[in-house]
Structure formats: C-alpha cells, structure tokens
Phi, psi and omega in degrees: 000146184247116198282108166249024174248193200216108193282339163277004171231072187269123166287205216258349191283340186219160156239149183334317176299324214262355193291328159271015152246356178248027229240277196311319166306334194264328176309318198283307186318301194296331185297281214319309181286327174298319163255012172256163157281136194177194169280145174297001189198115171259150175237107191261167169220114186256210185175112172245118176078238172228011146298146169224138164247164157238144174271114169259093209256153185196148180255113193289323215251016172098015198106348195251358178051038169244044148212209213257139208240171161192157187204133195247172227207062170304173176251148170224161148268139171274147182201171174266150182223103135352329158255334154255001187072357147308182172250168208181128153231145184222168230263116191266090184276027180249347176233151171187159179235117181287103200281299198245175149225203170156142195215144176282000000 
C-alpha cells in the first residue's frame, strides 16, 4: 500500500488536524474494500466534529481487487433539496485529496 498525500500539501478543504483523525478511519475503510469481494466503488461518510467528508474507496481496474484500488477524500456541501426544502449535503467532486493506493 502506498501513502499518497502530504500533510504539508493539503488542499484548502482540510487540515492537518482533522487529515490526522480522519486518516487512521479511512485506513481501516480502505483495508476492508480491498480484501472483501464486492461493487468496484464505495462511499464512507466521515466526520470530524460537525464537518463532513465522503472517503471514495474504488477498484480502478473494475471490481475484483486485482489491480490498483484507491481511495480520495472529498469535501461535502449543504444544499437545499428541492422536493423537500430540506438540507441535504453533497459531495464537492472537484476538490479531493487522494489518501491510499494499492495494487496486487
């Protein structure tokens, strides 16, 4: 497994602080998805505080988790949801910090 972030190179959506609390959860997420059989693409919802991220854990190679898997880190946003008027948050899929990889 390979580490692929930098904690002195974050983007502006996290901090250091909450990437070392939410790093070790996201490991174990990531452990899970690698060695089960399963859909090629998971979603976690995490948490620090009353901020939320989703952990996007995936088999780059199509589901069977013999090639390289990965797993990013999003931002999420409040939004209004139109058929109830309720909040509703969703996943800002333009920024993400890419935590792990791993290739058999």
């Amino acid at each position: 497994m390979k580490k692929e972030y930098d904690y002195d190179n974050l983007p502006d959506f996290i901090t250091k602080d909450e990437m070392i609390e939410l790093v070790p959860q996201a490991l174990e997420y990531f452990k899970d998805f690698v060695l089960a059989e399963g859909d090629e693409e998971e979603y976690f919802e995490m948490w620090v505080g009353d901020k939320a991220f989703d952990l996007n854990v995936w088999d780059e190679e199509g589901g069977d988790r013999s090639g390289r898997c990965s797993a990013s880190l999003y931002p999420t946003f409040e939004t209004i949801r139109e058929d109830t008027g309720g909040t509703w948050r969703e996943t800002d899929g333009e920024q993400w910090v890419t935590l792990f990889s791993w290739s058999k």
